[in-house]
Every structure is written in structure tokens, then in C-alpha cells.
N, C-alpha and C positions, 0 to 999 in steps of 0.2 A: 687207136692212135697212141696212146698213153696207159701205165699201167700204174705210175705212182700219183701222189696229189700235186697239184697243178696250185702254182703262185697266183694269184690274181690281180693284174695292176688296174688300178681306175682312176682315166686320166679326166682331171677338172681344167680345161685348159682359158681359167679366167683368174683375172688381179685387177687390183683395183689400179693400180701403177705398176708398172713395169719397169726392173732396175735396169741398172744402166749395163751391166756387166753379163745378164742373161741372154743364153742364147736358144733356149729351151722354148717349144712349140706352147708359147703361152702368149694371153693380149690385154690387154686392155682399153676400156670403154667400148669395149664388147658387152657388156651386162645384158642389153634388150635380149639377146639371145637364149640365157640360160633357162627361162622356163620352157624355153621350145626343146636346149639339148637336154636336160635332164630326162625328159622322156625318149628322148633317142637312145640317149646311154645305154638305158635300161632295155629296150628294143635291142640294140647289139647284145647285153648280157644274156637276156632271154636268148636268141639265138643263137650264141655258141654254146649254151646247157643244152639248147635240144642238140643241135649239131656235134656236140662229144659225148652226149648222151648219160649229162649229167654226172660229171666227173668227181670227182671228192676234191673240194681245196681247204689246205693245210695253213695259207695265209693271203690277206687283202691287204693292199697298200694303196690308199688315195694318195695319188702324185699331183703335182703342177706344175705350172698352176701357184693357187692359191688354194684350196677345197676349204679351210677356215673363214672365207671368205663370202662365200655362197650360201644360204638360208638352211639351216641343218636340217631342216625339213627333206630338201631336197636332195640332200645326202643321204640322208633315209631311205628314200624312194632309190635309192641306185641302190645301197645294202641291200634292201626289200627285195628287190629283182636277182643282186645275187645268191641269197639266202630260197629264192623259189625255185632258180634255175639249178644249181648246184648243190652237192653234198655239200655242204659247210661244216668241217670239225667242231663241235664243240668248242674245243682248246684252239681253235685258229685265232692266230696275231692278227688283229684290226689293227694297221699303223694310220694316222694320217697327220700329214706334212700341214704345218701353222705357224700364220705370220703372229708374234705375239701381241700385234694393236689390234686383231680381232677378239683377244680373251675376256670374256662376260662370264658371271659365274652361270647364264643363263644358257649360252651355247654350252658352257664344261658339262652342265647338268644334262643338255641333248645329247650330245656326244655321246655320254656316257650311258645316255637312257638308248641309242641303237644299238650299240654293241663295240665301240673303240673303243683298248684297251691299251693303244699304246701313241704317245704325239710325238711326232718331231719336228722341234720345233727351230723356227730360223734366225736364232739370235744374230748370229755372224760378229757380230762385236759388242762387247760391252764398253765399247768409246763413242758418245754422239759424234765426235769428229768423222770416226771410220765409217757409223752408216751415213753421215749423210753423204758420205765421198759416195759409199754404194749406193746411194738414193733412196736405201729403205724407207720405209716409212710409217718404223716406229724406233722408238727411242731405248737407252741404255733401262731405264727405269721403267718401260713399259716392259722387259723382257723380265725384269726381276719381278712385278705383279704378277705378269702371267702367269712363271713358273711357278710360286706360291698359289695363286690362286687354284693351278692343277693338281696340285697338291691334297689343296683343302676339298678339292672336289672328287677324290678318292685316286686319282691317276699311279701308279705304283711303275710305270715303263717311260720313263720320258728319256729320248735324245733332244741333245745341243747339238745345231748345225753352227760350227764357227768357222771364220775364212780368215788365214794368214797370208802372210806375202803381199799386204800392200802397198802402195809408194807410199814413202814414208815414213812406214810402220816403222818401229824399233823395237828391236831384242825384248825391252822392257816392257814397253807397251802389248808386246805377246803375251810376256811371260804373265804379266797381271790379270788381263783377259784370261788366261787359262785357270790362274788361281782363285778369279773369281768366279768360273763354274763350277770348279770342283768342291768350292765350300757349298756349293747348292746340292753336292750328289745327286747330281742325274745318272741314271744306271749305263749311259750311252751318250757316248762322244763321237760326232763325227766333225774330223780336221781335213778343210782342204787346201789348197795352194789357191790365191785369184790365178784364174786364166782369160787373158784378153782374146776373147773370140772374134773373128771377124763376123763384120755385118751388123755387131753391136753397137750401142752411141761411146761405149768405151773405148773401146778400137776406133775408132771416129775421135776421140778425141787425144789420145796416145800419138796417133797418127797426125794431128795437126798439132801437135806441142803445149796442147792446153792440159796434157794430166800426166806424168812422170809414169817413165816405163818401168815397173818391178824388178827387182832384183833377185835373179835364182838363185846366186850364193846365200842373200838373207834369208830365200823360201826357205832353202836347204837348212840352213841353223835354226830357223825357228823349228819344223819339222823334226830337228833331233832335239831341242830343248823341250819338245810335245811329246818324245816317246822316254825322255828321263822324269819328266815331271806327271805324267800318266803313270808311268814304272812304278814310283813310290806310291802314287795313292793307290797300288792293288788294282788299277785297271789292263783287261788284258789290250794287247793289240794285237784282235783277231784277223783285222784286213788291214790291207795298205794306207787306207784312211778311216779306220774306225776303232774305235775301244769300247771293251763294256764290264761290267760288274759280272762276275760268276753267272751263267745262264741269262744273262738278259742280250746277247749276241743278236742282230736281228735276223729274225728268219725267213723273212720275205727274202731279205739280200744275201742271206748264203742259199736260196734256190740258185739266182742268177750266178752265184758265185762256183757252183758247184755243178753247172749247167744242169740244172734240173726244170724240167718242161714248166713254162709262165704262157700265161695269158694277158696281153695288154688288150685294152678296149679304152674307146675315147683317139680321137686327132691323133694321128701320130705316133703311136701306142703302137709297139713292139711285142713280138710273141716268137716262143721255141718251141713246137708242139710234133710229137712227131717224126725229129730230124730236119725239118724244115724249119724256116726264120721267115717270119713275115712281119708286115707293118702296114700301116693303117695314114691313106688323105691324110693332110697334116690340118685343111680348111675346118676349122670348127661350124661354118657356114654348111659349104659343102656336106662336111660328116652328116648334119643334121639332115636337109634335105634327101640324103641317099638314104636315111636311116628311117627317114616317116614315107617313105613308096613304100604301096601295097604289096605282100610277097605273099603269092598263091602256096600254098604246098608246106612240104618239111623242111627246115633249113639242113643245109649241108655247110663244111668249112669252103669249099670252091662256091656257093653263094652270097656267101658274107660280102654284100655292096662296097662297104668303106674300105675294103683290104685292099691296096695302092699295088702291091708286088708281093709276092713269093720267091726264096731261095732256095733248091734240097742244097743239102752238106753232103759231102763225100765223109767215107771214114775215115781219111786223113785229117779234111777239115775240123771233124769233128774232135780226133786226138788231140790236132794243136790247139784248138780251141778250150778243150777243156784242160788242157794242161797250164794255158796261158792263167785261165780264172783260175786254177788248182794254186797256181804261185802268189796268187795276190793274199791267198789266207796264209795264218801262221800253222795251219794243219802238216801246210805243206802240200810234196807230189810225189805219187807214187808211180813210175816206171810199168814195174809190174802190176796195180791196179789198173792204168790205161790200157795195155794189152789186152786184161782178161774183160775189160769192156767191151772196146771194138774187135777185137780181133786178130789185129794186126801189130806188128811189131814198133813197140816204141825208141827202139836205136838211137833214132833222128836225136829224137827229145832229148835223150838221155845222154848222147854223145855231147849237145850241143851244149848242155848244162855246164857237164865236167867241164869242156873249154873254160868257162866264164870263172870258174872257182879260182885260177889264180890270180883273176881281177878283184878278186876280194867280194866280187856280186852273188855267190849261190855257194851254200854248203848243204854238203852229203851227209846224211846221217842213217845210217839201217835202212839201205835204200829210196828215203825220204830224201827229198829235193827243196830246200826251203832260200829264199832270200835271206840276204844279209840287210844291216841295217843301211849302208850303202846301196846295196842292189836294189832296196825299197826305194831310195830317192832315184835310183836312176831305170826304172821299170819298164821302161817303155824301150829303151835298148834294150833290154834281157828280152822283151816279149817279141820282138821285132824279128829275133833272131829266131824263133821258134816257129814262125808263119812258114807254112808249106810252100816249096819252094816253083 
């Protein structure tokens, strides 16, 4: 099915509170359940090892969720099961995603005694004001402990997740926020835009006039005051929303970014194996229950219970697709590397590029295809235009 190493995502899909702004296949006051799904999890990871026949993976990302949040024990117990079922590199990146009010120097010390080697963690602001708008629920001060704390507990790879664009936010209030991570040098920065998703209680309340609706224009300036004030401190900006220190890029996310074959497992969990894209029940109920039935025999991928739907890609799907992720790095795209992938001529792409160059969105360089700093804010027209027709 696959001849290179496979990503491996493992989704935790519990929190102890849930903000207000997520839209992500995550719950809370679900907890009674996690000693039942922990064994499930691992039940699906053991069965897609035997069913790919035990493939080599290159990198694991605990997502949510919360996975800082759950008994590290138990997080063990899902490593343990990937580490039985799969070749695991040596050198594979452990990331796992942390709210910073779970930081104990007692879980740093678990953590670090299975094998994570790299946290990302969710500061999102260093203003109590801005989280409690997000509802988080920990504090300005709890984010500065815990980064210290990871620290002291040997951590050498940590991302900030921080979130700009919100009502109210100001230029300044950005600008500070960013200069107070950077004097923490974490090797990785990831900056996103708030986006009001529907179905959220944010969207819920934008929509009845109790919370002010964001400003793109201020997304937009803070966003380029984040790629001037990154610039200086020597961080690159390898994707549309990320920066890092020489080598510390993460590599879980340039698989996805370089469509290279992943494996999600866990609610909801997404996979590209193959040329096909599939996904996984979103019910953490359900998963569990389809996940503890008895299964006579060898597992196959067409037995895997929790897999909701399958899609093949054609080879066009596949060029635009990988073209589209190809744009979102600063590597850039290469014309002629998509060709000598699929097969087929990349014209389309290539034609459609050039149009956009004298909007100021995409410059040519030695065949390279790369966004402009423009083009980065307005991405999703550029990508839009690349989808097969």
C-alpha cells in the first residue's frame, strides 16, 4: 500500500472544558469513558500494524483533545501498542499537544520516561483578558511555569500555539504577546487567525451580539507584524502558519504538508494511505464500542469497524492536491516535480499560477512556485483556483 514511513496521528478526544471557539471532534465531561477508550485505541493501532503489515513510522503526534489531560499512564499504553504494532524509528518525533494547567514536574517526568520528545503547547495568549474571552482554563502565569518547568524537565523541542485576531485585540497587545514568547525561545511558533466556526458557542454568540465580530484587516496586520518580528529573531517561516529554529520544522506536519501517507486512529481521525483518504465515526462512544467486538481472523484495512467512509483520488485530484499543500511551505512548487510524480501534465497548475503573479500573490523562481507575503494572507483564493475543474 505504502513504500515510505507513515505519520501517525493519535487522537485523545477528551478536555476537561471545552472552549468556546473549537470546533474540533473533542468533549467534555466525557471522562467515565477513557479507561474503556484507551483500550480501544490501542485495539485499532494493533490492527492497522497487522493490516499494513507493520509499516516503519517516522513520526506520532497526540492530538485533541487534550492528551495532557488523561493519566500518562494511559498515554503509555497507546505509545506501547504503537511501538508493538509498528516499526518505530528510533529518531521519530513524539509531539503531544498540552494545555499548560495540566503541567506537574510529575507528568514532565512520565512524558518524558515513554518517549515524547517534543510538546505543543496551547498558550494562545499571554493576556488573562484574551483567555478568558477564549474560555481557556489556565492562565497568563500558568503558561510561563509550564514552559519553564519543561525546560527543567529536559524538553529541548517545544511549540507555542498562539491565536491573533481577536475582538479587540490591538496591534499592541499582539505585538507584546509575541515578544513575550520569543524571549522564552521555544524552537516553534505556530500563529493562527481566530476563526468563528459554526455550531460553536462563539458563533452563537457573534451571532446574537453578545461578542464582537473580528476584524480581517487587523488579522491581516497583525499577521505581517508576526512575519517581521519572527524575521528578526532568525525564525524561519516554513508554512503559512508556522516558524521554527534551524531543524526544529515539525515533521509530523510537513508529512501532511507534503502529502506524504498518515495514519489517524482515534473519533474522527483522518488517514492518506495508498491514494485513498479515509476517516474514522466521530462518536468517542461509538468508536469504543465497535472497537471492543470480537474480530475472528487477520485484520485487513476494508475491516477496520470505526472507518466511517473511504475516497480513491484520481491523479488529477492528487496533483491539485499536492500542489495546493506544496504552496503552503516556503519550499515552494515545483511544476516539473508533479509531473514526474503522477504522470500527467501539470499545465493547469502552472498556467494558473502565472495568472495570479501580477496580483502580486505568487512568484516564479527556477521553476519554483512560491506565495508572496500577500498571497500567504489571501491563500485560500490562490488554492481555490487550483482545484480540478
Amino acid at each position: 500500500m505504502h513504500q515510505q514511513p507513515i505519520a501517525l496521528y493519535i487522537h485523545i478526544p477528551f478536555c476537561q472544558t471545552k472552549c468556546s471557539y473549537c470546533n474540533f471532534n473533542t468533549y467534555a465531561r466525557l471522562e467515565g469513558l477513557i479507561p474503556q477508550y484507551v483500550p480501544a485505541l490501542a485495539t485499532e493501532i494493533a490492527a492497522w500494524g497487522e493490516a499494513l503489515e507493520r509499516p516503519q513510522v517516522a513520526t506520532i503526534f497526540f492530538g485533541g483533545g487534550t492528551p495532557s489531560w488523561i493519566p500518562p499512564h494511559l498515554l503509555a499504553q497507546a505509545l506501547h501498542a504503537a511501538r508493538t504494532s509498528f516499526d518505530v524509528r528510533t529518531d521519530a518525533e513524539i509531539t503531544m499537544e498540552m494545555n499548560p494547567g495540566d503541567v506537574t514536574p510529575e507528568r514532565l517526568a512520565a512524558w518524558r520516561g515513554m518517549g515524547v520528545n517534543r510538546l505543543s503547547m496551547g498558550v494562545q495568549s499571554f493576556d488573562d483578558a484574551m483567555l478568558r474571552f477564549l474560555t481557556r482554563r489556565h492562565t497568563a502565569a500558568d503558561a510561563v511555569a509550564a514552559y519553564r518547568l519543561a525546560r527543567q524537565a529536559g524538553f529541548a523541542d517545544i511549540n507555542l500555539d498562539l491565536i491573533y485576531g481577536l475582538p479587540n485585540q490591538t496591534q499592541a497587545q499582539w505585538r507584546d504577546g509575541l515578544r513575550q514568547a520569543l524571549d522564552f525561545a521555544p524552537e516553534h511558533l505556530s500563529l493562527y487567525a481566530l476563526t468563528v466556526e459554526e455550531g460553536t458557542p462563539l458563533h452563537a454568540q457573534v451571532q446574537a451580539g453578545q461578542a464582537p465580530q473580528a476584524d480581517p484587516d487587523a488579522s491581516a496586520d497583525m499577521y505581517l507584524a508576526a512575519e517581521e518580528l519572527l524575521a528578526q529573531a532568525d525564525y524561519r517561516h516554513y508554512e503559512i502558519s508556522n516558524w521554527a529554529t534551524p531543524g526544529h520544522e515539525c515533521r509530523h506536519n510537513l508529512a501532511y504538508w507534503r502529502n506524504h501517507p498518515f495514519l489517524g486512529v482515534g473519533p474522527g481521525a483522518h488517514s492518506y494511505l495508498g491514494g485513498q483518504r479515509f476517516w474514522n465515526i466521530n462518536s468517542p462512544t461509538d468508536y469504543t464500542r465497535r472497537m471492543q467486538q470480537p474480530h475472528p481472523g487477520r485484520w485487513t484495512p476494508q475491516a477496520i469497524p470505526v472507518v466511517e467512509e473511504r475516497s480513491s483520488l484520481s491523479d488529477e485530484d492528487k496533483l491539485s492536491e499536492t500542489a495546493i499543500l506544496a504552496l503552503r511551505l516556503e519550499d515552494g512548487l515545483s511544476p516539473a516535480a508533479l509531473e514526474a510524480a503522477f504522470g500527467i501534465s501539470a499545465h493547469r497548475v502552472a498556467h494558473t499560477l502565472r495568472s495570479l503573479a501580477p496580483a502580486g500573490l505568487v512568484i516564479e523562481d527556477r521553476g519554483l512556485f512560491r506565495l508572496t507575503s500577500k498571497g500567504r494572507l489571501l491563500s485560500n483564493e490562490v488554492f481555490l483556483r487550483l482545484l480540478p475543474a
